[in-house]
Steps between C-alpha positions, in 0.01 A plus 500: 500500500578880466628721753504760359227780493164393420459527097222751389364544130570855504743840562527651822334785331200334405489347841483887675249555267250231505544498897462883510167514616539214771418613883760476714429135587548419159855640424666370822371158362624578144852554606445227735451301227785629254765471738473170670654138360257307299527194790396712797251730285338147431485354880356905548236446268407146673502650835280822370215217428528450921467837547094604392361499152535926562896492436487214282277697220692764586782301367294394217413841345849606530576127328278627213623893497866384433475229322716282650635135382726341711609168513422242783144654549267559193276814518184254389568285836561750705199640403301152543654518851339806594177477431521151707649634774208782402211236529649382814479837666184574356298535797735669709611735256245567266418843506864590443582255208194634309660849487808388406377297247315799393827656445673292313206484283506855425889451437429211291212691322712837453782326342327336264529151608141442485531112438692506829275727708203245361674209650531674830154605481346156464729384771349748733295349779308825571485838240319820561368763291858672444605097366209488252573864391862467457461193237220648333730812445783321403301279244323832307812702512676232281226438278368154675175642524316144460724469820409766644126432396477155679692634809222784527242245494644265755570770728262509795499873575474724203559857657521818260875451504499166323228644203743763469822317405297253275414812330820632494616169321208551213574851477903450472417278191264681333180287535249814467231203546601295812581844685179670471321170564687449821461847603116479434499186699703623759241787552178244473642280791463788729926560454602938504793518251769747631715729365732258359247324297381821316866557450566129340127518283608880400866404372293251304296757333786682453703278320241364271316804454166400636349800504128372574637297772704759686169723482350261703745436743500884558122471599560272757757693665306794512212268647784353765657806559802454354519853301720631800726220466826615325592165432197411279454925330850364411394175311169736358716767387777238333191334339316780357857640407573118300157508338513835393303689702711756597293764601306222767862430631515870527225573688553206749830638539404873561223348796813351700738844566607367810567144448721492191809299523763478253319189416160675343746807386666262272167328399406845376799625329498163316175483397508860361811406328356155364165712361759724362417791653852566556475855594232423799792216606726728537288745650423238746880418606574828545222533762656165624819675549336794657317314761757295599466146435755328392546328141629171428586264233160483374441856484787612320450270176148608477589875511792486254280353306219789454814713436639306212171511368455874474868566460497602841888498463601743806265376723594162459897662543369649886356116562817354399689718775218433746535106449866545559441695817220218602781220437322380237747505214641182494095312501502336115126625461596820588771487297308397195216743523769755486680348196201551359351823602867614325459322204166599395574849636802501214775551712655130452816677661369478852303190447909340394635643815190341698570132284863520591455529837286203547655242741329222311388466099088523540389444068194675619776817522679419204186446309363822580831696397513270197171681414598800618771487197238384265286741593711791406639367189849408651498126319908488541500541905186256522716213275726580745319452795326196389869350441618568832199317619550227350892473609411477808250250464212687634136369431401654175125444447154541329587929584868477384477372199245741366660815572795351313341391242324904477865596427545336175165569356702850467824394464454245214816344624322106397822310520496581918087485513559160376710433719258599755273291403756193533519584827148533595445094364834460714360611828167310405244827441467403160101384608469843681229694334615843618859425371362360199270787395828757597653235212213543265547893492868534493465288208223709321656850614860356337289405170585104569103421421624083450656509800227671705280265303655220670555569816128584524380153291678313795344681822322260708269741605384821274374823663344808362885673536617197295310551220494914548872474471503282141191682357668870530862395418307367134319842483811698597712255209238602199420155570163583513292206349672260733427735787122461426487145459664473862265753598202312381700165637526643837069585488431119406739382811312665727706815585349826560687774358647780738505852314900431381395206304206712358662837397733251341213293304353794398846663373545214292131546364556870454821374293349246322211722440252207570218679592274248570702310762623800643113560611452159618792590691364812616157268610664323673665697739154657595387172532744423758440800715873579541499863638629687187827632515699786272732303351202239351315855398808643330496151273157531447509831381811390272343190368209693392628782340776296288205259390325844367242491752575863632134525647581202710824630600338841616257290707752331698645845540199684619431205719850484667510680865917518513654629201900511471726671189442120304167503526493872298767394306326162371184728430702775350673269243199272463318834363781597262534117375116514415554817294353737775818714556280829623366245737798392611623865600148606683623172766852617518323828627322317712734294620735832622192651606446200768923542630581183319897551332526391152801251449730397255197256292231766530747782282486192280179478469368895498801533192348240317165688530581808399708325208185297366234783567745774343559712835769615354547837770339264820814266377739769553357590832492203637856396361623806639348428844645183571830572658439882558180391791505171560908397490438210153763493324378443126583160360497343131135427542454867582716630201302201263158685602603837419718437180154309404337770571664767308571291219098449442472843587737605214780591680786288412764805501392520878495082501844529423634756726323335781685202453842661464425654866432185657644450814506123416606309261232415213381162510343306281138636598576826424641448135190255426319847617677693281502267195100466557480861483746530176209216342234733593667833383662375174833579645699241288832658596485479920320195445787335337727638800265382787520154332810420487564570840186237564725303300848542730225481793288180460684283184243277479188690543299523213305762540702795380599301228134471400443854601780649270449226203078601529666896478662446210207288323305846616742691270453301213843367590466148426912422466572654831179334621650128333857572623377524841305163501806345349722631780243330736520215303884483550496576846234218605266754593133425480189696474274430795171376314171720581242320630152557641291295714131531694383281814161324456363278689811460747702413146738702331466562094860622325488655186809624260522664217325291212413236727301196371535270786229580693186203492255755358773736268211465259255674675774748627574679170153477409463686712740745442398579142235567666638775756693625196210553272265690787783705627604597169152616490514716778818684424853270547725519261807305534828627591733276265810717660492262772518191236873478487584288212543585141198378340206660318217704676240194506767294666564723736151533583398114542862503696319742752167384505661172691706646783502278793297756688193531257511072473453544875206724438292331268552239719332692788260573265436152454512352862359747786233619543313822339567781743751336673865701466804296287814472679830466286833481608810562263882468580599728248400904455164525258567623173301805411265355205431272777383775738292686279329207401417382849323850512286457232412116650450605849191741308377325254446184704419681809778356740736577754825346334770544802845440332799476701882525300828469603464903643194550631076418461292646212133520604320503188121623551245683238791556243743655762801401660624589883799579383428801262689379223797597689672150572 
């Protein structure tokens, strides 16, 4: 055997500190214990069974607190020992064992050796109330509660104590359904619930936000009495705070001025700060401050978080130096909140200094300056961050990952995203659904549509941000057919749209110009009773006016209660697109008269107003007004607009010196501008100059090719007009065909120049000769200028009569109803025969014809156009 000191399973250290809260009795026995040879301490712990079951469960308890294992003598015997030397001593010493036995128990029980204190507790010859209660306690604390159940039910004395902690135990694990039936129970068997049992069924109401519920606990305590209680206005005001009923917490909270402890201060200043009234929070702590009561580590986070979110940035500063005065600095929550209240308060230079100090690496404080840097556009120093987390192996997660993954959406570095992403599947969040749809839009913001595709195809488990995310990075991509089949996808899975995923749908419509599903779209989100929002307006209002349906547009407008500078500038342009450019300026007046800036897009939009209504001097003046009152520096687009302008106004002298005064260099929108307005004006000379610049410009665009070659054919310059097709010839360049096509019936018809592949082409130029012969009739004559080939008269005329756009037409004619207006769409510019003759159509058949080109809608009506003839 060993003489040495008795062997223990733990430091000295731990030793002091599990036998700290010993009584005196208890530590002269501990070092009893530790300091004598294993022989004698065994013949002591023989001899202790001689001595009364009192010291021997003594011995016992302190057995159990330390842990011991030694070697002659097992624990388990020893422990058999005693509670036969217990039984033996039974009547002599019973009163005494019980309490002791109580104690150990409650040792047992505290610990969390509840398998232990059980055996005890059947060994027990004789329990009380405080035996029962203990066990039932023990059992609903650790979520035994079918334990704790049957324990209730055996127990022979049920006093309001033992109702209480069974409660406790339902409301600890959320079971909204067992609590309240207990408590109604408790309260039918003739049982008063106290203070403590409000508190448990409150925190319950809290945390699950059981509004209803927590109203009628409330009556009862005012029918008990209880609205006096601090404890329980506590658990009210924390509930009504949780369920958002701030202004009830309030109120309870203004009844009790003298019985507010930092406990209901704190329930207050978090509840304002969690309804995000962040101003009344801090209003609140300061009166907190003022009146004394001191804060602690729940009060701090909650206040530095009202002040992050209203930018609250010195405040939060003079909290900072009152935590460190408080001796709070080094708490991690603390800590955190204050990381963030830096970060989203833009000064990431304090929020550093705050992460550096940290004794330990808390990702909740990493992931909030991670944001921080997102948040702010500082990509490089969040990269940076997220590498040193990983280096030192802290736990990146379903909020790390995201913030990361924000940073190349801007960067477009894809060679680390993906790299990224093969560490997400290394770390085993490749099933998370928040890291996932983070994937899904870094993907679609970098372009990557087949990646973003596939990461979304092999989701377990779709949600409305899932699909949100794929749907708008199509739109943004032009992608825009494949964005409405997902959208209608999405619909048929059973997802209800949010208002992203609709502004986006109906973006894509407004592209598309698919009228008719941009109205079922439209339906449907008034079907679904989603509160409207400016953003799905805004699209609306877009969608609308680029299908041609201005009137529609308007309504949406006049309907809208917050209007912001896109919502004027989407009506402002949709106006000048429809050939309503005196429109378009009576809502830019409107729009400054209401205090709403003009921006960048609505300049745009106004220029190319005045340019296709012929403002020529309203042009100037708003040009002119750009940067001198509102700071907007005019752009190419700007420049385009005006050089438009004064080239169909007939000044291409001051066209020309407004483009050598540019403050930027031409682009290629601004010589197509100019080039246009040479074709209009004749000008054959600064025509030829504005295209080849197109040609250094875009190579491979047709279109000034086409534009220059159709110049020359103009001229009666048929070799220039062939050497220019031949050098497109050489150079691979092709001519875009023009096209036309019309919706019916949810089906789209396409029609080209000559086209005989439609199923009824016969009827179709019947038709036609038709429209020729009774529009001939009432005045057209055609304009065989625009027949660019060098062929007789009568060829040229038969070439016009079967432009893509009047095929489209007659088709109309054919296939809608009478009354009912023709919409046709064409990718190229209408020719001018074409124009006039859609004139004589829309009066001699009596029909709204709404044709939409490559520049803007013609509305056709009674022999007019919307327009002016000034396209």
């Amino acid at each position: 055997m060993s003489k040495g000191p008795h062997p223990v399973s733990f430091s000295v250290k731990e030793t002091v500190s599990r036998i700290w809260y010993f009584d005196p009795r208890d530590i002269f026995i501990s070092y009893f214990l530790l300091l004598i040879p294993n022989q004698i301490l065994t013949l002591c712990l023989w001899l202790v069974l001689g001595l009364g079951t009192s010291i021997a469960a003594r011995f016992e308890a302190l057995m159990i607190k330390l842990n011991f294992k030694f070697l002659d003598l097992s624990f388990k015997s020893f422990h058999q020992c005693i509670h036969v030397r217990t039984m033996h001593f039974h009547f002599a010493n019973s009163s005494q064992s019980k309490i002791d036995s109580n104690r150990v128990l409650n040792e047992l029980s505290k610990s969390g050796r509840i398998s232990e204190a059980r055996k005890l507790f059947d060994k027990m010859p004789e329990r009380d109330e405080f035996t029962w209660n203990t066990l039932i306690a023990a059992y609903a604390t650790s979520g035994k509660l079918t334990e704790a159940i049957q324990l209730f039910k055996e127990t022979p004395i049920k006093s309001s104590i033992t109702w209480n902690l069974l409660i406790s135990g339902y409301c600890l694990h959320g079971m909204e359904t067992e609590a309240f039936d207990l408590f109604s129970r408790m309260q039918f068997e003739g049982q008063r619930p106290n203070q403590y049992t409000m508190g448990s069924i409150l925190r319950l109401c809290s945390t699950l936000g059981l509004l209803q519920r927590g109203k009628q606990v409330h009556g009862y305590v005012i029918k008990t009495q209880f609205e006096s209680n601090d404890y329980v206005v506590t658990g009210l005001v924390d509930m009504y705070a949780k369920c958002n009923c701030i202004l009830e917490a309030a109120y309870l909270f203004k009844m009790m001025p003298n019985k507010r402890n930092h406990v209901m201060w704190t329930a207050m200043v978090a509840g304002y700060s969690q309804n995000e009234e962040a101003f009344k929070a801090i209003e609140c702590y300061r009166d907190m401050v003022v009146e004394g009561v001191a804060s602690n580590q729940f009060t701090f986070p909650s206040v530095l978080t009202a002040c992050a979110a209203v930018q609250a940035r010195n405040f939060g500063a003079q909290v900072h130096s009152f935590i460190v005065r408080s001796g709070f600095e080094a708490n991690v929550f603390v800590q955190s909140a204050l990381i963030d209240m830096y970060a989203k308060c833009r000064d990431l230079d304090s929020a550093l200094i705050v992460l550096e100090n940290m004794e330990v690496d808390d990702v909740v404080s990493w992931n909030s300056m991670l944001v921080g840097c997102v948040r702010q556009g500082c990509e490089e120093e969040a990269l940076s961050l997220f590498r040193k987390m990983h280096a030192r192996d802290m736990k990146l997660g379903n909020f790390t990952y995201p913030s990361v993954l924000n940073c190349f959406a801007s960067t477009k570095d894809m060679n680390n995203a993906m790299s990224v992403h093969c560490l997400i599947i290394k770390t085993g969040f490749e099933a998370s659904k928040l890291v996932n749809n983070a994937l899904v839009d870094m993907y679609a913001k970098q372009g990557n549509m087949d990646c973003a595709f596939q990461v979304f195809n092999h989701m377990p488990n779709k949600d409305v941000v899932s699909w949100t995310s794929l749907v708008t990075g199509y739109a943004r991509n032009n992608h825009h057919e494949e964005a409405l089949k997902l959208f209608c996808d999405m619909r048929l899975a059973g997802i209800h749209p949010d208002h992203v995923v609709l502004a986006s749908a109906l973006s894509a419509c407004a592209e598309l110009t698919v009228l008719e599903l941009g109205q079922q779209v439209h339906a449907n989100f008034v079907k679904s009773g989603i509160q409207s929002s400016t953003s799905v307006d805004n699209s609306l209002v877009t969608m609308y006016a680029k299908c041609g349906c201005i009137d529609y547009a308007s309504r949406v407008f006049d309907s809208m209660q917050t209007r912001d500078a896109v919502t004027w500038t989407a009506l402002i342009v949709g106006y000048a697109r429809n050939g309503k450019g005196k429109d378009s300026v009576r809502f830019y007046d409107q729009m400054i008269a209401s205090g709403t800036k003009p921006d960048y897009i609505t300049f745009i939009g106004l220029l190319f107003a005045c340019s296709h209504a012929g403002l020529l001097e309203s042009g100037r003046l708003y040009f002119a007004s750009m940067e001198k009152e509102y700071g907007i520096k005019p752009g190419p687009e700007h420049y385009a607009c005006m050089i438009d302008l004064l080239g169909r106004s007939g000044k291409l002298v001051e066209a020309e010196m407004l483009l050598n005064e540019m403050d930027v260099e031409p682009d290629a929108t601004v010589w197509k501008a100019l080039l246009a307005a040479c074709r209009v004006q004749g000008n054959l000379e600064l025509g030829e100059r504005a295209a080849k610049n197109l040609f250094e410009l875009e190579s491979k665009n047709a279109v000034p090719y086409i534009m220059l070659s159709n110049m020359y054919s103009a001229a009666g310059k048929w070799e220039d007009a062939a050497r220019i097709r031949r050098t497109m010839k050489w150079k691979g360049i092709s001519k875009e065909p023009g096209c036309s096509w019309i919706e019916l019936n949810s089906r789209v018809h396409t029609f080209t120049s000559e086209d005989r592949g439609h199923s009824r082409t016969i009827e179709i130029y019947s038709k036609i000769d038709e429209i020729m012969v009774l529009i001939k009739e009432a005045g057209y004559e055609p304009d065989i200028s625009f027949a660019l080939h060098n062929m007789d008269n009568e060829g040229k005329e038969l070439g016009l009569a079967y432009h893509s756009e009047k095929l489209a037409v007659a088709f109309g004619l054919l296939s809608l109803p009478r009354g009912a207006p023709i919409r046709i769409f064409k990718n190229l510019r209408v020719c001018g025969d074409c124009h006039t003759a859609m004139k004589y159509i829309s009066r001699v058949f009596h029909r709204h014809i709404i044709l939409r080109d490559s520049n803007c809608f013609h509305h056709f009506k009674g022999g007019q156009c919307s327009c002016g003839d000034y396209w």
